[in-house]
Structures are given as C-alpha cells and as structure tokens.
PyMOL Python script that loads the backbone (N, CA, C, O; Angstrom):
from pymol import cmd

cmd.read_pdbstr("""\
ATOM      1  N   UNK A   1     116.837 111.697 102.473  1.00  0.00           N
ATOM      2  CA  UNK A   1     115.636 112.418 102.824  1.00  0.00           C
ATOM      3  C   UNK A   1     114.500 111.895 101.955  1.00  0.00           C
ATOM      4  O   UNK A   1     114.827 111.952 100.770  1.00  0.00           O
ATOM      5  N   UNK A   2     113.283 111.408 102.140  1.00  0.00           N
ATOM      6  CA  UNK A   2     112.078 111.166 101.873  1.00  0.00           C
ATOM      7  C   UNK A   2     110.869 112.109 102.148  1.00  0.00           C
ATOM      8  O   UNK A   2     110.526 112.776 103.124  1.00  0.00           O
ATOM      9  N   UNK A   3     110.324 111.888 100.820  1.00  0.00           N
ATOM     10  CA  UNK A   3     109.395 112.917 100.532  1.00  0.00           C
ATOM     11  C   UNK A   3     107.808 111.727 100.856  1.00  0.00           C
ATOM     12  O   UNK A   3     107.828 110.965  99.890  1.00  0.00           O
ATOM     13  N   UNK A   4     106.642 111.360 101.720  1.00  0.00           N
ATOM     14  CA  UNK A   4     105.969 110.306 101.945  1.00  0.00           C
ATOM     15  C   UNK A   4     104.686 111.221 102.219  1.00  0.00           C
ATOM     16  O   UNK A   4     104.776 112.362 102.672  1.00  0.00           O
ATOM     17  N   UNK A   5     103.518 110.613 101.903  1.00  0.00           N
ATOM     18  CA  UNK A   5     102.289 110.836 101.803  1.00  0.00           C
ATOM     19  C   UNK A   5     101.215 109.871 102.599  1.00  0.00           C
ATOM     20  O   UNK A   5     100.527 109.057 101.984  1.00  0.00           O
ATOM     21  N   UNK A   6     101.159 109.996 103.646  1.00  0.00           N
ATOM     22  CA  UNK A   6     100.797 109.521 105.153  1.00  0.00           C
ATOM     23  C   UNK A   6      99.184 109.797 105.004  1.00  0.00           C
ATOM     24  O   UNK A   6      98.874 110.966 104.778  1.00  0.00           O
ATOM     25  N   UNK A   7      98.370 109.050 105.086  1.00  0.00           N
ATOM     26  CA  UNK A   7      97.064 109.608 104.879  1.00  0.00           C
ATOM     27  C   UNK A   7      96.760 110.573 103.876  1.00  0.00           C
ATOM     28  O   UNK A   7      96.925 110.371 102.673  1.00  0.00           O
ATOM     29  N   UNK A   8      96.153 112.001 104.558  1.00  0.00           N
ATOM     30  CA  UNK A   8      96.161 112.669 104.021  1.00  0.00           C
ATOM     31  C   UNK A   8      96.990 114.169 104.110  1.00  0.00           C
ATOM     32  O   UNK A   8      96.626 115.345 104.099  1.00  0.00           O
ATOM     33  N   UNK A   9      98.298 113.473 104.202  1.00  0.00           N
ATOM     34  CA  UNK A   9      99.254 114.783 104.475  1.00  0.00           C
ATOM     35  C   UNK A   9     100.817 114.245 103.629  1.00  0.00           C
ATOM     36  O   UNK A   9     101.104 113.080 103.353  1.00  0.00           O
ATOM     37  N   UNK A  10     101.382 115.081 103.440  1.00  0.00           N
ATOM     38  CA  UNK A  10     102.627 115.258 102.850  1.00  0.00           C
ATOM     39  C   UNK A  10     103.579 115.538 103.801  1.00  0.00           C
ATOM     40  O   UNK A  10     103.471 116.612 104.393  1.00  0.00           O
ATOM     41  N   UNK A  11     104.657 114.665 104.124  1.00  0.00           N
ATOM     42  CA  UNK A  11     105.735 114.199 105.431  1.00  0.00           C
ATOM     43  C   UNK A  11     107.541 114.712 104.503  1.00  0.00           C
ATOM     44  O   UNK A  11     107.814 114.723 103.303  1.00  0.00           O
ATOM     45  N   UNK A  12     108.244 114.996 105.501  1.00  0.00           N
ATOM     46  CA  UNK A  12     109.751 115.013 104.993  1.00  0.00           C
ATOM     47  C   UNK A  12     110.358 114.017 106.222  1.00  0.00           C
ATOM     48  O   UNK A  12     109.908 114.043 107.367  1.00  0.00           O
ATOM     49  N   UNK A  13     111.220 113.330 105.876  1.00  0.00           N
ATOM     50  CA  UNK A  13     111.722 112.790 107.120  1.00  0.00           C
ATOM     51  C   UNK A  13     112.724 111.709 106.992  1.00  0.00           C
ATOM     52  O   UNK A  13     113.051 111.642 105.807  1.00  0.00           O
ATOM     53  N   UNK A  14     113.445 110.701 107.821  1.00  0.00           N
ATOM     54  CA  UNK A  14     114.174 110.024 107.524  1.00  0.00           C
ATOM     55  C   UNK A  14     114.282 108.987 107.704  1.00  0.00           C
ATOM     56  O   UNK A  14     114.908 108.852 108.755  1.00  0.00           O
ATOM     57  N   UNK A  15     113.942 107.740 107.132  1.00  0.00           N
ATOM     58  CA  UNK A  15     112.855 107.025 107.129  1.00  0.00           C
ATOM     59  C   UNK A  15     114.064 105.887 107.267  1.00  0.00           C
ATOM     60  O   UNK A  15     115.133 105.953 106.660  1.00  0.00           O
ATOM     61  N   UNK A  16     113.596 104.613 108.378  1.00  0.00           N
ATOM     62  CA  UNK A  16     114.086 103.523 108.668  1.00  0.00           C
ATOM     63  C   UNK A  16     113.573 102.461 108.806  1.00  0.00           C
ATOM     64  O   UNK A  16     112.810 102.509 109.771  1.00  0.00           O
ATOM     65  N   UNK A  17     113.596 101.064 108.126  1.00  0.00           N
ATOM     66  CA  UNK A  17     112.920 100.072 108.557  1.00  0.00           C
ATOM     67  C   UNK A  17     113.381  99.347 110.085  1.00  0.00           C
ATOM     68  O   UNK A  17     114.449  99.348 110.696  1.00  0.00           O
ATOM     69  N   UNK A  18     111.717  98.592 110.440  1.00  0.00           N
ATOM     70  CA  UNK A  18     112.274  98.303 111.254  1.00  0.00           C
ATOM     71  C   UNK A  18     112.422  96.570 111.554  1.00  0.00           C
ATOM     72  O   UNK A  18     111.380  96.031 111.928  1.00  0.00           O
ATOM     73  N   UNK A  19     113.410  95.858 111.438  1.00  0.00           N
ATOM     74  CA  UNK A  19     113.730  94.429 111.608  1.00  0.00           C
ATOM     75  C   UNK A  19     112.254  93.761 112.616  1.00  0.00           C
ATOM     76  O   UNK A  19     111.618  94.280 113.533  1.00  0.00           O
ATOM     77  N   UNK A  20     112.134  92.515 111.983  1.00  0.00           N
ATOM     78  CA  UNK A  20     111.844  91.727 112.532  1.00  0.00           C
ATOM     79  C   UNK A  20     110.309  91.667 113.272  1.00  0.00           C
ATOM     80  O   UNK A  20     109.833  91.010 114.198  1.00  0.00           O
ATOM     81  N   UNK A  21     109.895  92.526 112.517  1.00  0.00           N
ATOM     82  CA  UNK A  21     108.186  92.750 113.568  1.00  0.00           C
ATOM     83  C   UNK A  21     107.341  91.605 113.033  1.00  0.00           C
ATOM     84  O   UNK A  21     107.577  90.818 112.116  1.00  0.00           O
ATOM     85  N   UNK A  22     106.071  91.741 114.018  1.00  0.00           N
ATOM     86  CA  UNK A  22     104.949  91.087 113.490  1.00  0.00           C
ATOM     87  C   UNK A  22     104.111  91.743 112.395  1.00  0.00           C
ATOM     88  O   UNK A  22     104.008  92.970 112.405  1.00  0.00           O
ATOM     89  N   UNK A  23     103.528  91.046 111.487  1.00  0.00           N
ATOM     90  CA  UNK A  23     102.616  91.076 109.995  1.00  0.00           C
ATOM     91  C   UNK A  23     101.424  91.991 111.069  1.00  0.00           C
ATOM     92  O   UNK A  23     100.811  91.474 112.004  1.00  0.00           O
ATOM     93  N   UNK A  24     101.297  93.745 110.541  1.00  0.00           N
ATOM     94  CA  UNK A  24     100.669  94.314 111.114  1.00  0.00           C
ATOM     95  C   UNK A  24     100.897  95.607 112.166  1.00  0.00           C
ATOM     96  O   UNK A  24     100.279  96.631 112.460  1.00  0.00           O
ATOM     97  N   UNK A  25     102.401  94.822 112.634  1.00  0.00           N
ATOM     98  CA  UNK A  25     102.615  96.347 113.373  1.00  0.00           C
ATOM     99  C   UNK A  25     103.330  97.450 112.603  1.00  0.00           C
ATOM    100  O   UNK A  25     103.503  97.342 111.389  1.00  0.00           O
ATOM    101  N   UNK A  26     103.761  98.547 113.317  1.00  0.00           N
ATOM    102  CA  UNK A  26     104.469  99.176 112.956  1.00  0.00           C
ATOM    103  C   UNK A  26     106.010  99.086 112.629  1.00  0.00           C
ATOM    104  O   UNK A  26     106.930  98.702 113.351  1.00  0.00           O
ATOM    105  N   UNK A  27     106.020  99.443 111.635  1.00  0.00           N
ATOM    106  CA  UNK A  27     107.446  98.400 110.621  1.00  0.00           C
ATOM    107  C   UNK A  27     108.577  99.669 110.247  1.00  0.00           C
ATOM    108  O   UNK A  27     109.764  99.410 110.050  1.00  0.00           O
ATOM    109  N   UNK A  28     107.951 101.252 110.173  1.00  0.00           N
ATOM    110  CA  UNK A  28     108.903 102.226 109.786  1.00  0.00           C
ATOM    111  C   UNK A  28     108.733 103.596 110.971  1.00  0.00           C
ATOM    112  O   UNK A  28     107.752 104.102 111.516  1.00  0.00           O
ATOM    113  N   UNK A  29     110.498 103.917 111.039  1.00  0.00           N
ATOM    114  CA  UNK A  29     110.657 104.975 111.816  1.00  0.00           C
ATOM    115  C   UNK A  29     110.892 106.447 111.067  1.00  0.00           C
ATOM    116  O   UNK A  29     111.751 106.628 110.203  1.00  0.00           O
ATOM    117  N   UNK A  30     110.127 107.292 111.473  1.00  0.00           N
ATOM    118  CA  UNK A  30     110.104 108.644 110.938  1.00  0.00           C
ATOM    119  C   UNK A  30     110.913 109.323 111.473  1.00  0.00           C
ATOM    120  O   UNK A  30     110.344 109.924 112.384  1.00  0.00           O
ATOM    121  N   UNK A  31     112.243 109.650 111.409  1.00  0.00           N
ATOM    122  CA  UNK A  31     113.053 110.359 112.229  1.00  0.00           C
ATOM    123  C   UNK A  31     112.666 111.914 111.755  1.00  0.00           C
ATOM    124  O   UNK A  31     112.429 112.291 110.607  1.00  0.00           O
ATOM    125  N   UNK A  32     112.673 112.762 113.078  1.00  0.00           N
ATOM    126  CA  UNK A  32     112.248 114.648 112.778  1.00  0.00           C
ATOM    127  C   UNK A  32     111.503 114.653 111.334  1.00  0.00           C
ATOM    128  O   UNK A  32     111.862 115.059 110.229  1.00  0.00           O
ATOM    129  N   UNK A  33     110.248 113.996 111.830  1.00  0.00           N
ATOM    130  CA  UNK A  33     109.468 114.622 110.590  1.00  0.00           C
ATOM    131  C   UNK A  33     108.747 115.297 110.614  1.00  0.00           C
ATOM    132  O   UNK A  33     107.813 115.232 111.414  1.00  0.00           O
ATOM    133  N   UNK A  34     108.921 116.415 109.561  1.00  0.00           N
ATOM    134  CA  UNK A  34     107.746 117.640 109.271  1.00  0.00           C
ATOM    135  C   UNK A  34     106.792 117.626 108.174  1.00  0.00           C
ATOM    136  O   UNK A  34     107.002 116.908 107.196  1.00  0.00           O
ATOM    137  N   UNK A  35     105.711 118.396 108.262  1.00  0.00           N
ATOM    138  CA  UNK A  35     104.766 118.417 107.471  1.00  0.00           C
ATOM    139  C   UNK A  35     104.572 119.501 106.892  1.00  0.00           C
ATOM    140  O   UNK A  35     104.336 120.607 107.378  1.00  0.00           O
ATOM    141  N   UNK A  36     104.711 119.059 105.424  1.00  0.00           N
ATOM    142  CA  UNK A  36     104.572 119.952 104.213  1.00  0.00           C
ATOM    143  C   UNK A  36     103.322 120.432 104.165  1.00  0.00           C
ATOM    144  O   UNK A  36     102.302 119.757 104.313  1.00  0.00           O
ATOM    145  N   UNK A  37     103.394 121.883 103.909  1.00  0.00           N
ATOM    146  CA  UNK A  37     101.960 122.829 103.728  1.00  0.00           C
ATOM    147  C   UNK A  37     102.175 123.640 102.847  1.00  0.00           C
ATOM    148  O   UNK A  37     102.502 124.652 103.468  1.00  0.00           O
ATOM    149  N   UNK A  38     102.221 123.963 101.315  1.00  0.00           N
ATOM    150  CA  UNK A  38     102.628 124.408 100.700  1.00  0.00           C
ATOM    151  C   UNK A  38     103.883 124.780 100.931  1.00  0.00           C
ATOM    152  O   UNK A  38     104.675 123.867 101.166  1.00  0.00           O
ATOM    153  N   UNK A  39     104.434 126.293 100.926  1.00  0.00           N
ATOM    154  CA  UNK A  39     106.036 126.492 101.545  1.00  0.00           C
ATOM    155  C   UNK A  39     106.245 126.357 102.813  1.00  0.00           C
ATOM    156  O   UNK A  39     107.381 126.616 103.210  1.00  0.00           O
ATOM    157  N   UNK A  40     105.333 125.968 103.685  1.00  0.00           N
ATOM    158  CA  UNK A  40     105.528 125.830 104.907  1.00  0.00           C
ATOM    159  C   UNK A  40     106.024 124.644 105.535  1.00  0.00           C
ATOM    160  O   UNK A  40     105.248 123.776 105.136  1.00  0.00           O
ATOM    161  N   UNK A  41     106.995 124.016 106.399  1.00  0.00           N
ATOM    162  CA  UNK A  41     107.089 123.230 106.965  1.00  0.00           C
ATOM    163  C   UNK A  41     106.940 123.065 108.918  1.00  0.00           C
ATOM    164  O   UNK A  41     107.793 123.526 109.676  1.00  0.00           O
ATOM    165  N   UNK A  42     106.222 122.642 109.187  1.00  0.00           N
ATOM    166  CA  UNK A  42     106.000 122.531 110.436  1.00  0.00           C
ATOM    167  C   UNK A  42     106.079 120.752 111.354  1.00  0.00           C
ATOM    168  O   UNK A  42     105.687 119.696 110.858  1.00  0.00           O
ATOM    169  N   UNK A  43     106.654 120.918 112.651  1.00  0.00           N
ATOM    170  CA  UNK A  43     106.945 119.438 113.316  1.00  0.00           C
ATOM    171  C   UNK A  43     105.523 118.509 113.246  1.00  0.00           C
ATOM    172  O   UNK A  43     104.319 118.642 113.468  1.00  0.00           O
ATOM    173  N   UNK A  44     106.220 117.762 112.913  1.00  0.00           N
ATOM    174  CA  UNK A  44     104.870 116.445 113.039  1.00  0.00           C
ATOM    175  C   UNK A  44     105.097 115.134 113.981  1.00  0.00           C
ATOM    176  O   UNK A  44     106.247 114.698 113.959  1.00  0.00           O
ATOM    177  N   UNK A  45     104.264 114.522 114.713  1.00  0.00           N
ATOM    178  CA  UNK A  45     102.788 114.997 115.003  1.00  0.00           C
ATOM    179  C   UNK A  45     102.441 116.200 115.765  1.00  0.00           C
ATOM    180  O   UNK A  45     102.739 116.028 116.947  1.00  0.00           O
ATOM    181  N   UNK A  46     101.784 117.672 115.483  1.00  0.00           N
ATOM    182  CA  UNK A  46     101.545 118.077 116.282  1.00  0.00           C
ATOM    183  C   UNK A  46     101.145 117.870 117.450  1.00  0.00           C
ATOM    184  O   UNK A  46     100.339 116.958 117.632  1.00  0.00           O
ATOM    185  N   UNK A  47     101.600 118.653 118.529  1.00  0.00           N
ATOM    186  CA  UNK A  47     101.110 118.868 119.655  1.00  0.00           C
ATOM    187  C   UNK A  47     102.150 117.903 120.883  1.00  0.00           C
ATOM    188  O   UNK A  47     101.825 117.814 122.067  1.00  0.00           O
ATOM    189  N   UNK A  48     103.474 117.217 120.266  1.00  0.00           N
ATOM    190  CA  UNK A  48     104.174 116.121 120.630  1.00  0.00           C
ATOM    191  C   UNK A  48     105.926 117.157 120.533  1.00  0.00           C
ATOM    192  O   UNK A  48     106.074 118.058 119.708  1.00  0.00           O
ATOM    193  N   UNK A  49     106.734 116.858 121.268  1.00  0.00           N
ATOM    194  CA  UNK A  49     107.919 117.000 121.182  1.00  0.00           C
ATOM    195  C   UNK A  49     108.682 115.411 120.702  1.00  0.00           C
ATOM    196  O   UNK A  49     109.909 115.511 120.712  1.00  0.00           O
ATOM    197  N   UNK A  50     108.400 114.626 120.474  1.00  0.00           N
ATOM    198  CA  UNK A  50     108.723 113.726 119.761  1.00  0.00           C
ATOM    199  C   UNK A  50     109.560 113.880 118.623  1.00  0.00           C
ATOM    200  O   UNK A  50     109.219 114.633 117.710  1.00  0.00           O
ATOM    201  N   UNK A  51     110.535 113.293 118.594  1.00  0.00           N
ATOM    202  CA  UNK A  51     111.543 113.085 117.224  1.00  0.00           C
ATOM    203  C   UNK A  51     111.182 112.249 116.289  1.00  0.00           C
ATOM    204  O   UNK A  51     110.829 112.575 115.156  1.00  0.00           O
ATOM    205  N   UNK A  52     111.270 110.916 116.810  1.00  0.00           N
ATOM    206  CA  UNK A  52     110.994 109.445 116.061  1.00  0.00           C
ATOM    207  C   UNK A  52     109.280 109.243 116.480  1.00  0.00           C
ATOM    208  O   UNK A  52     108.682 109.297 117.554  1.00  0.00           O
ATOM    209  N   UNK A  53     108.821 108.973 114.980  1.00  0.00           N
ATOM    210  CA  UNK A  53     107.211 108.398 114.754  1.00  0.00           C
ATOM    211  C   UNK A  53     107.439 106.887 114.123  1.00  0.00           C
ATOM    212  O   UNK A  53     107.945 106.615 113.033  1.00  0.00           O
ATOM    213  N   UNK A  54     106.982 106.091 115.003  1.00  0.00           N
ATOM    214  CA  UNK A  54     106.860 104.766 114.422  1.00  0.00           C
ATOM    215  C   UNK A  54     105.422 104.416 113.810  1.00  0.00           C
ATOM    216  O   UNK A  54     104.454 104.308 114.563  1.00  0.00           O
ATOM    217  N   UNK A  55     105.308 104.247 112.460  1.00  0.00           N
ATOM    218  CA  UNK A  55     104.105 104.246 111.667  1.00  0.00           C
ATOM    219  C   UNK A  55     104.330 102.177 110.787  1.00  0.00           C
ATOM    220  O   UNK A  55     105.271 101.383 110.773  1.00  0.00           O
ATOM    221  N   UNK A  56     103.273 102.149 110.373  1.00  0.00           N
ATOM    222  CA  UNK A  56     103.209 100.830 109.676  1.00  0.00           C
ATOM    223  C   UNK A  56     103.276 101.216 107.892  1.00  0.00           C
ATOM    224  O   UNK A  56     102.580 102.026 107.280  1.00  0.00           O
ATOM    225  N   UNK A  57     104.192 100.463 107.456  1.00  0.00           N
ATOM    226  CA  UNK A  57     105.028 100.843 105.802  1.00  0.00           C
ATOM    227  C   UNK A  57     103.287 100.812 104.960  1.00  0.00           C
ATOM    228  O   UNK A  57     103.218 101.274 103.822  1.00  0.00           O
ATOM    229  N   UNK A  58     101.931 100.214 105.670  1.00  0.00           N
ATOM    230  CA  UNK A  58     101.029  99.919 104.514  1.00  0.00           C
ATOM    231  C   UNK A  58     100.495 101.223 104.791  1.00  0.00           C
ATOM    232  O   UNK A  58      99.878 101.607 103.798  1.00  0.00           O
ATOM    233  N   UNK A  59     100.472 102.067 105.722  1.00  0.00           N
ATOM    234  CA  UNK A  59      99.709 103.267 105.673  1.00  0.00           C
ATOM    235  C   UNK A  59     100.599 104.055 104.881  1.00  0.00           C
ATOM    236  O   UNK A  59      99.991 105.123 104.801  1.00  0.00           O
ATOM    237  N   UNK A  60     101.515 104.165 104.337  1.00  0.00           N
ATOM    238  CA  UNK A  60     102.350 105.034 103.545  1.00  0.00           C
ATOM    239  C   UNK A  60     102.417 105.290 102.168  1.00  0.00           C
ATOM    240  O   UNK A  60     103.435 105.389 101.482  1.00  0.00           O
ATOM    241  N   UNK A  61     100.942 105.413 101.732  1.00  0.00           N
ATOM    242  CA  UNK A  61     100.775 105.866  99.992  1.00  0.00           C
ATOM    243  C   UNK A  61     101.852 106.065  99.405  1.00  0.00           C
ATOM    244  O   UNK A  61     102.346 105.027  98.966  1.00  0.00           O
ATOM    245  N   UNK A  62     102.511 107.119  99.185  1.00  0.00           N
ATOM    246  CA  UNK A  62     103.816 107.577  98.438  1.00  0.00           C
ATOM    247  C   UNK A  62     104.804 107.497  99.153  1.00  0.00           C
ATOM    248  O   UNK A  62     104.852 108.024 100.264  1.00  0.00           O
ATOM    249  N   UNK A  63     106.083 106.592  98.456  1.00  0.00           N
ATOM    250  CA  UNK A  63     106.963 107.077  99.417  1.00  0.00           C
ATOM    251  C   UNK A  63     108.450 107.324  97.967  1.00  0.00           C
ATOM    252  O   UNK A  63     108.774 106.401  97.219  1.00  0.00           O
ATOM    253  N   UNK A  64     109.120 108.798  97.915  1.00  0.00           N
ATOM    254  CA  UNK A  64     109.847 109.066  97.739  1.00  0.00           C
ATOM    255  C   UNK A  64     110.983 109.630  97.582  1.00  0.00           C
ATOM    256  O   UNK A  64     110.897 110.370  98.562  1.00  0.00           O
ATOM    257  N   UNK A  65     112.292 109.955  97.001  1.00  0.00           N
ATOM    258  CA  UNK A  65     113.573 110.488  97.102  1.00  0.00           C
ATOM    259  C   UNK A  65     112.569 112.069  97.266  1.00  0.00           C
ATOM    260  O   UNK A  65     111.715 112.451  96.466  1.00  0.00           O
ATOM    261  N   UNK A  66     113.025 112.801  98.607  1.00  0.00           N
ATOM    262  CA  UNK A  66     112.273 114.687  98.297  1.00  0.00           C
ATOM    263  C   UNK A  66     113.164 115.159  97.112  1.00  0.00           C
ATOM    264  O   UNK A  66     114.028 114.490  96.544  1.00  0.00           O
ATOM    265  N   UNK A  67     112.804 116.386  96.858  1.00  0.00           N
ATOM    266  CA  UNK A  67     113.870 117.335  95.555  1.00  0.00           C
ATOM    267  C   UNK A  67     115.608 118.173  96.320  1.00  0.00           C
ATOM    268  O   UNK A  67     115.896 118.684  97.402  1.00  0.00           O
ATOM    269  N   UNK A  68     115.916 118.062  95.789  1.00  0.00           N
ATOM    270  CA  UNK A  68     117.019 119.097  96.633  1.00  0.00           C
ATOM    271  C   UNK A  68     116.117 120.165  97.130  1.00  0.00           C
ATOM    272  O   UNK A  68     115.492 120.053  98.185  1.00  0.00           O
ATOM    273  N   UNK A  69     116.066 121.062  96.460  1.00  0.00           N
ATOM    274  CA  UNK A  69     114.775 122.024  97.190  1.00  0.00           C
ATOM    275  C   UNK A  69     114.407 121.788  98.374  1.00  0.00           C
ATOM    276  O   UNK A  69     114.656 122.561  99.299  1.00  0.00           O
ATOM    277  N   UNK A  70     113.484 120.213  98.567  1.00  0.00           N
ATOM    278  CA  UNK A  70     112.975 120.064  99.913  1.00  0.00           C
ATOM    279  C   UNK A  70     113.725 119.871 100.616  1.00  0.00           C
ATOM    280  O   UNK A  70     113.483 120.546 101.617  1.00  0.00           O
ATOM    281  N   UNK A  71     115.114 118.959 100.805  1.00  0.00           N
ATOM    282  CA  UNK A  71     115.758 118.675 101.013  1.00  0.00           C
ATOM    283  C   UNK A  71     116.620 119.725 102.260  1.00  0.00           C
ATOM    284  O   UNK A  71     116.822 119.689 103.474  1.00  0.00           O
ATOM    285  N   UNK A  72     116.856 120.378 101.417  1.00  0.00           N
ATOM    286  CA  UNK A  72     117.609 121.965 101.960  1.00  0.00           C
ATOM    287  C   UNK A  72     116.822 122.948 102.655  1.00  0.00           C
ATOM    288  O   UNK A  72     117.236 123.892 103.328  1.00  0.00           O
ATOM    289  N   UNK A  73     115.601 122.600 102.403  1.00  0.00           N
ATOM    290  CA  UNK A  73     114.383 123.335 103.167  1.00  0.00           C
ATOM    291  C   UNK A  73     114.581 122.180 104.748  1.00  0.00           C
ATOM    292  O   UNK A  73     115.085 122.650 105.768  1.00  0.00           O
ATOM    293  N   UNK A  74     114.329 121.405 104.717  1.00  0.00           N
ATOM    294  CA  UNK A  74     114.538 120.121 105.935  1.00  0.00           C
ATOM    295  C   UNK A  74     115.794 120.645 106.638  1.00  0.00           C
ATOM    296  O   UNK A  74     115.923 120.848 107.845  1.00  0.00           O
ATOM    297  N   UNK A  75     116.514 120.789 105.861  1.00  0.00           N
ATOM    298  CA  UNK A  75     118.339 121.217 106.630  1.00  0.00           C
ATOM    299  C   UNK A  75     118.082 122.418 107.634  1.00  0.00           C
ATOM    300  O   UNK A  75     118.061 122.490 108.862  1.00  0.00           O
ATOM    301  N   UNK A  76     117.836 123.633 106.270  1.00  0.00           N
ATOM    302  CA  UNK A  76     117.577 124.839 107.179  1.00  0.00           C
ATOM    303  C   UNK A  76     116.168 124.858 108.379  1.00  0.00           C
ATOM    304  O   UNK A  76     115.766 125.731 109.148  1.00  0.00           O
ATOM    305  N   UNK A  77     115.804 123.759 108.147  1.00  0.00           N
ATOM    306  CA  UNK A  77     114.856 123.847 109.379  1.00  0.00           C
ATOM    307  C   UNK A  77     114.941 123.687 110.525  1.00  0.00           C
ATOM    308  O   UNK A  77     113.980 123.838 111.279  1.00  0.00           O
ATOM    309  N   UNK A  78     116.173 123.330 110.930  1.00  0.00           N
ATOM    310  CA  UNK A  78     116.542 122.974 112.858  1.00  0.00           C
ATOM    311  C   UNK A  78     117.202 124.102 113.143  1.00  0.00           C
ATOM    312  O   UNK A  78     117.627 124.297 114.282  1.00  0.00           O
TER     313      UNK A  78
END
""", "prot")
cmd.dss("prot")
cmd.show_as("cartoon", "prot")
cmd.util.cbc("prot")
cmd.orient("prot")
C-alpha cells in the first residue's frame, strides 16, 4: 500500500509500473485509489466508477510505504 501526493491531494492505492512506454506518457497504475481528507477517505477520481487510474510517475511528488493505520483504514474501506 502507498501513501502518494498527486498534485495537490493525498492518494492511498496500489501502485504498478508500467513496462515499456514512451518518455512522457503515462508510466503508473493506481489500483482503487482513494483520497485522503483528513480521517476521511473517499474514491478517486471523483465522479468515475473506475478502479485503475493510469497517471505519469513525474506528476507524483511523494511517493511512499502508507502507516499501518492507513493501511487498515484502505482494508476496511471496501
């Protein structure tokens, strides 16, 4: 589980590279990711039933291990 900082938002999710692209596209898969709001977690991108977000690894400011805490918060969330 990864804890990642996407612009300007805070992401949980399960993060995969992706082989073989071109310099520029989108290179990582966000599997069921939600967005951290203080204790709140809600689906991201809003407004999408979407599972997997394919994003590019340079837009991804922070990317790290979440806490158990978040972790278990992600679990109990489905």
């Amino acid at each position: 589980m990864r804890l990642l900082r996407l612009q300007d938002q805070w992401l949980l999710a399960l993060v995969n590279e992706v082989e073989d692209v071109q310099y520029g596209d989108p290179d990582c898969i966000l599997k069921r990711p939600l967005e951290v709001n203080g204790d709140e977690l809600t689906p991201w991108p809003p407004y999408s039933d979407d599972t997997e977000v394919v994003v590019r690894s340079s837009d991804i400011t922070v990317l790290v291990n979440a806490s158990r805490k978040m972790t278990a918060r992600y679990i109990e969330f489905e």
